[in-house]
N, CA, C and O atoms as a GROMACS GRO file, in nm:
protein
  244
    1UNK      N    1   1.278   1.712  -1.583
    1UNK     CA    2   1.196   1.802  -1.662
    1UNK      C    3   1.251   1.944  -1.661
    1UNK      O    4   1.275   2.010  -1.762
    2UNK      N    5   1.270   1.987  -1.524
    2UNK     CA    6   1.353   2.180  -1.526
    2UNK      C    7   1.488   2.129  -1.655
    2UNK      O    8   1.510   2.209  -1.745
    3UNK      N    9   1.546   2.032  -1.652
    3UNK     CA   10   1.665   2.086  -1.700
    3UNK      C   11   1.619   2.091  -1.850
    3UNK      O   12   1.694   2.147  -1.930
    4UNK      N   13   1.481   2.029  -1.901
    4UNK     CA   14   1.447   2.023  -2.027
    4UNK      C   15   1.346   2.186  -2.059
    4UNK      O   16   1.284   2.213  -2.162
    5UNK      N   17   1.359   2.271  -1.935
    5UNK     CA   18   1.276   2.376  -2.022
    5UNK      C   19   1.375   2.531  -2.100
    5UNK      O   20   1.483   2.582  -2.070
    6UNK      N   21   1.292   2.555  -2.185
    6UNK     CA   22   1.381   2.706  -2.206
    6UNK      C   23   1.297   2.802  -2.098
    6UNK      O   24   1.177   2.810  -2.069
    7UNK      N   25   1.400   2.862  -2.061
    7UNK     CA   26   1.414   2.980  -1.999
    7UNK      C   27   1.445   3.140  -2.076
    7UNK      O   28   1.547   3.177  -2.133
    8UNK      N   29   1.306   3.219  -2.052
    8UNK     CA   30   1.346   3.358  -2.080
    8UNK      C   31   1.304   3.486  -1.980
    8UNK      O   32   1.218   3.480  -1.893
    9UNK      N   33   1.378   3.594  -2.012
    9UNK     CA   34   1.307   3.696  -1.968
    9UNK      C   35   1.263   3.814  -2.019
    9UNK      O   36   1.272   3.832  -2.140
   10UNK      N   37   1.214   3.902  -1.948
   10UNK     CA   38   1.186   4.023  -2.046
   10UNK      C   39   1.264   4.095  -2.126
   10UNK      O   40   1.364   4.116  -2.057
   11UNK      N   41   1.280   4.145  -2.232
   11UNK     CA   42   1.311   4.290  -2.276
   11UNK      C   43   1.337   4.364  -2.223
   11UNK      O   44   1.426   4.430  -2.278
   12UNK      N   45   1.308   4.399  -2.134
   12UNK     CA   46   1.300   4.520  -1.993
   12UNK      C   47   1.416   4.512  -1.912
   12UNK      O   48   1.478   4.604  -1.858
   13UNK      N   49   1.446   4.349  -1.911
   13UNK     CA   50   1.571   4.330  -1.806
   13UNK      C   51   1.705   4.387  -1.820
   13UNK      O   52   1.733   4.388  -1.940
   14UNK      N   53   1.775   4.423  -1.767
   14UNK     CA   54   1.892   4.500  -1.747
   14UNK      C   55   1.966   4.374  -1.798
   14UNK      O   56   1.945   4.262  -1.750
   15UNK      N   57   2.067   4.404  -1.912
   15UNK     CA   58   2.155   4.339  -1.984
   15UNK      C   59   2.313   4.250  -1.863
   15UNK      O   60   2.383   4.150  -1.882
   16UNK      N   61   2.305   4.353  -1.750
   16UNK     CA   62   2.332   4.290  -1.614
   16UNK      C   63   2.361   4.160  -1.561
   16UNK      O   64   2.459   4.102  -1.514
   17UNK      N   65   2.206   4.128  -1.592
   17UNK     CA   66   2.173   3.998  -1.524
   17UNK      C   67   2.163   4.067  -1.419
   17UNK      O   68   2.247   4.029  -1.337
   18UNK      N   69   2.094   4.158  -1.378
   18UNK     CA   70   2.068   4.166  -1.203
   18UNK      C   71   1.906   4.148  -1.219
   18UNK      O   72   1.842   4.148  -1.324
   19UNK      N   73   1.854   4.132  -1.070
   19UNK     CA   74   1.762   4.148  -1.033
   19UNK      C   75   1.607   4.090  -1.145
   19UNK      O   76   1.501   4.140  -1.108
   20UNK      N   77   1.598   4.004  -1.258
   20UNK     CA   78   1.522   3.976  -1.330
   20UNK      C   79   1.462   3.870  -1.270
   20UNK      O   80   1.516   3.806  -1.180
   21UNK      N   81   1.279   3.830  -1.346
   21UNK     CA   82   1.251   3.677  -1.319
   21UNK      C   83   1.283   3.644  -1.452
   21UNK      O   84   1.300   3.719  -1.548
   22UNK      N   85   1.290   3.488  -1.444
   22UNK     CA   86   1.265   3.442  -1.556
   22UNK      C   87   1.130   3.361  -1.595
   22UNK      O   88   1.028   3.375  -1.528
   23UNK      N   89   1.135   3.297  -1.677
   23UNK     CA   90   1.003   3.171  -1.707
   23UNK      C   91   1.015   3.116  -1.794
   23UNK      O   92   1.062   3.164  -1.898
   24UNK      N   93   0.972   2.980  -1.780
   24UNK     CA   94   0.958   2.873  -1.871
   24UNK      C   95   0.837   2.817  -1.914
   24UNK      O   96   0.803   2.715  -1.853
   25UNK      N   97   0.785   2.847  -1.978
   25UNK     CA   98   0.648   2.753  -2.022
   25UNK      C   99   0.661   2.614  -2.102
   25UNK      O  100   0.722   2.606  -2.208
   26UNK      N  101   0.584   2.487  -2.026
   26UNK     CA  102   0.561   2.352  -2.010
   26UNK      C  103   0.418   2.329  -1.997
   26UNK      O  104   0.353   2.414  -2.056
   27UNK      N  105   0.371   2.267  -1.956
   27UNK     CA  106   0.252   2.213  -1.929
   27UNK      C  107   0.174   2.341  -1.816
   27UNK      O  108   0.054   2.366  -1.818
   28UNK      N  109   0.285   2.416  -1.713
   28UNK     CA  110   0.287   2.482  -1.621
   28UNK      C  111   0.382   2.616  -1.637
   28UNK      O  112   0.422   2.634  -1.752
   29UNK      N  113   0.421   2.705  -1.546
   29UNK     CA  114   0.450   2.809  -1.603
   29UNK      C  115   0.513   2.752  -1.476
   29UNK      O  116   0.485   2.697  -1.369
   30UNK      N  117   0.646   2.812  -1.572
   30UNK     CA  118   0.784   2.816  -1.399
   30UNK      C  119   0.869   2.941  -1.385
   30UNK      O  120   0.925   2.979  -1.488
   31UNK      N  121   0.889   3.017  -1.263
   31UNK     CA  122   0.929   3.086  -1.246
   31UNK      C  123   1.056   3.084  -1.141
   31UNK      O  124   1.051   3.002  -1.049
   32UNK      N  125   1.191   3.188  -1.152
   32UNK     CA  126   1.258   3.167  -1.166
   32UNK      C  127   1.374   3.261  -1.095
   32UNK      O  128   1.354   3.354  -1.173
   33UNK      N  129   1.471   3.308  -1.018
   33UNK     CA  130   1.527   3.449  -0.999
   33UNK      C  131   1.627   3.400  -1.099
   33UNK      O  132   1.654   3.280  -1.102
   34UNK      N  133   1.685   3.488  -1.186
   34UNK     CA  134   1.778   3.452  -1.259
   34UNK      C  135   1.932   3.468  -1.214
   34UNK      O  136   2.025   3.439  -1.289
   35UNK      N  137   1.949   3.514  -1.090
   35UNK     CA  138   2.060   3.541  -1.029
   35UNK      C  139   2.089   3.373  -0.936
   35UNK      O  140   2.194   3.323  -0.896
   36UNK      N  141   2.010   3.345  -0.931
   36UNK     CA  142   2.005   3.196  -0.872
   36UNK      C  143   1.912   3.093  -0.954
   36UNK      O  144   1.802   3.055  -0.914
   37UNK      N  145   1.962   3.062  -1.053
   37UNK     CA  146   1.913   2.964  -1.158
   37UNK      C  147   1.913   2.829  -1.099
   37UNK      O  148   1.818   2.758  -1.133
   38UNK      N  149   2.002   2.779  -1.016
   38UNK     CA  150   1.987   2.623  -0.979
   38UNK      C  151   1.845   2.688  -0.830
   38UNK      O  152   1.747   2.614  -0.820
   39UNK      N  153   1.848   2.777  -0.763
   39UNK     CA  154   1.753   2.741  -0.664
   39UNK      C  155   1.610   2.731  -0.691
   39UNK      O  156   1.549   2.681  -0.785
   40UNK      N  157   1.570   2.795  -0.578
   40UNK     CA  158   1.420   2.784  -0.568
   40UNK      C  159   1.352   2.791  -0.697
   40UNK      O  160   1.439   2.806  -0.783
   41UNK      N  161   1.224   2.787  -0.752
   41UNK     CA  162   1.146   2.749  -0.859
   41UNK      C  163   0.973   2.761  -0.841
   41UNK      O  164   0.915   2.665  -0.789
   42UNK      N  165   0.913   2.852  -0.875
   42UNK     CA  166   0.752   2.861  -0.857
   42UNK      C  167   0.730   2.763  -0.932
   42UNK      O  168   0.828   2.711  -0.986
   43UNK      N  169   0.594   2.708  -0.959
   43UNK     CA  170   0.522   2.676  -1.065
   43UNK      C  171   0.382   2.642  -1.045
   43UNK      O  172   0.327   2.548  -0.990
   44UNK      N  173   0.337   2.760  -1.112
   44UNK     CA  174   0.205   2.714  -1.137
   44UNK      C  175   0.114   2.718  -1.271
   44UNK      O  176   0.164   2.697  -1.382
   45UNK      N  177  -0.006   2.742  -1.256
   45UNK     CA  178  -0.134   2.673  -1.354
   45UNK      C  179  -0.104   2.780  -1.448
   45UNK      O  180  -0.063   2.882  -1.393
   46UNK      N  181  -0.114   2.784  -1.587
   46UNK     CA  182  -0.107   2.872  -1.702
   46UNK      C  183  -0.194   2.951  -1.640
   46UNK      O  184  -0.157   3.068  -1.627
   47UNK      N  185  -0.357   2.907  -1.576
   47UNK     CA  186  -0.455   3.012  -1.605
   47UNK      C  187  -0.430   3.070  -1.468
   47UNK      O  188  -0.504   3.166  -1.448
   48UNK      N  189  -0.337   3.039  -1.350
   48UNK     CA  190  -0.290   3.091  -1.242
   48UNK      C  191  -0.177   3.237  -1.314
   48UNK      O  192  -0.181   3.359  -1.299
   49UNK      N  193  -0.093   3.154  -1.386
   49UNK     CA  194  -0.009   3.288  -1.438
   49UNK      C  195  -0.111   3.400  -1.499
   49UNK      O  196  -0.130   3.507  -1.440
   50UNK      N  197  -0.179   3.366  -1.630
   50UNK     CA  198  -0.246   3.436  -1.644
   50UNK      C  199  -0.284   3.574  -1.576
   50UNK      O  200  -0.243   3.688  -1.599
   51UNK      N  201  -0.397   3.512  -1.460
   51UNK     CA  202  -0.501   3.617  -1.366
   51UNK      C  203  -0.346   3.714  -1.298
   51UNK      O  204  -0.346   3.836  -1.282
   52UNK      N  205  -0.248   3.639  -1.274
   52UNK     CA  206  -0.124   3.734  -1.170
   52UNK      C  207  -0.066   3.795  -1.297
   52UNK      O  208  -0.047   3.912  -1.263
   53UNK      N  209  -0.027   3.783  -1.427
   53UNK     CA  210  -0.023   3.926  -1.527
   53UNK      C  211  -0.066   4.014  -1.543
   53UNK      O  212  -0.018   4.127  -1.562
   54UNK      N  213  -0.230   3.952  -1.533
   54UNK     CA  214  -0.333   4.060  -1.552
   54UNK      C  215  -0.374   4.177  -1.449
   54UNK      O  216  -0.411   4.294  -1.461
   55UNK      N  217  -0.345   4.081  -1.335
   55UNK     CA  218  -0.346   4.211  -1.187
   55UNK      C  219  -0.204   4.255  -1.198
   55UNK      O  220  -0.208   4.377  -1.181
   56UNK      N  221  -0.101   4.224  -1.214
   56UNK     CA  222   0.004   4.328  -1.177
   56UNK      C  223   0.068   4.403  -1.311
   56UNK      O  224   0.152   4.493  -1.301
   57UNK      N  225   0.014   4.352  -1.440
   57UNK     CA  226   0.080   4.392  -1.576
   57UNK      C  227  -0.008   4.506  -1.611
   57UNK      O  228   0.027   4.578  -1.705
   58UNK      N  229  -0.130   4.535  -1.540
   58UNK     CA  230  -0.274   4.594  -1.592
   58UNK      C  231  -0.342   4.612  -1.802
   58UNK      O  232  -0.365   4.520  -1.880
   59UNK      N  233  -0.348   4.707  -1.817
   59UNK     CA  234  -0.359   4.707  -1.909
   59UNK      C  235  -0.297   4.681  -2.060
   59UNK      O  236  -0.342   4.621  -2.158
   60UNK      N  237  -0.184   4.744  -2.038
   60UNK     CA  238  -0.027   4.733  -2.130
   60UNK      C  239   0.014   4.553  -2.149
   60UNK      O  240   0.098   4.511  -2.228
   61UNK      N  241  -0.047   4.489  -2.080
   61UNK     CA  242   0.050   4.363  -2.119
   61UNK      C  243  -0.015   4.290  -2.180
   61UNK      O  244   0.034   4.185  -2.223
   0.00000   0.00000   0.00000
């Protein structure tokens, strides 16, 4: 299934490739360091991503 999702990141991210997350939305929201694409991997509940945008994105997002 990971190798079947798209992967993006922000606008914001430094053209680099340093230091960005990424994410994939599926059924679940997956998250990602983009400097290490084969490792580690979050994933959780849409309405889990959600509430963690909303506390750390505040108003603007």
């Amino acid at each position: 299934m990971s190798d079947q999702l798209k992967w993006f990141k922000s606008s914001y991210s430094d053209s680099e490739g340093g230091n960005c997350v990424e994410v994939a939305l599926s059924t679940a929201v997956h998250v990602r360091d983009s400097k290490m694409p084969a490792g580690p991997r979050l994933r959780v509940t849409a309405s889990a991503w959600a509430a963690f945008v909303s506390v750390v994105g505040g108003p603007a997002v």
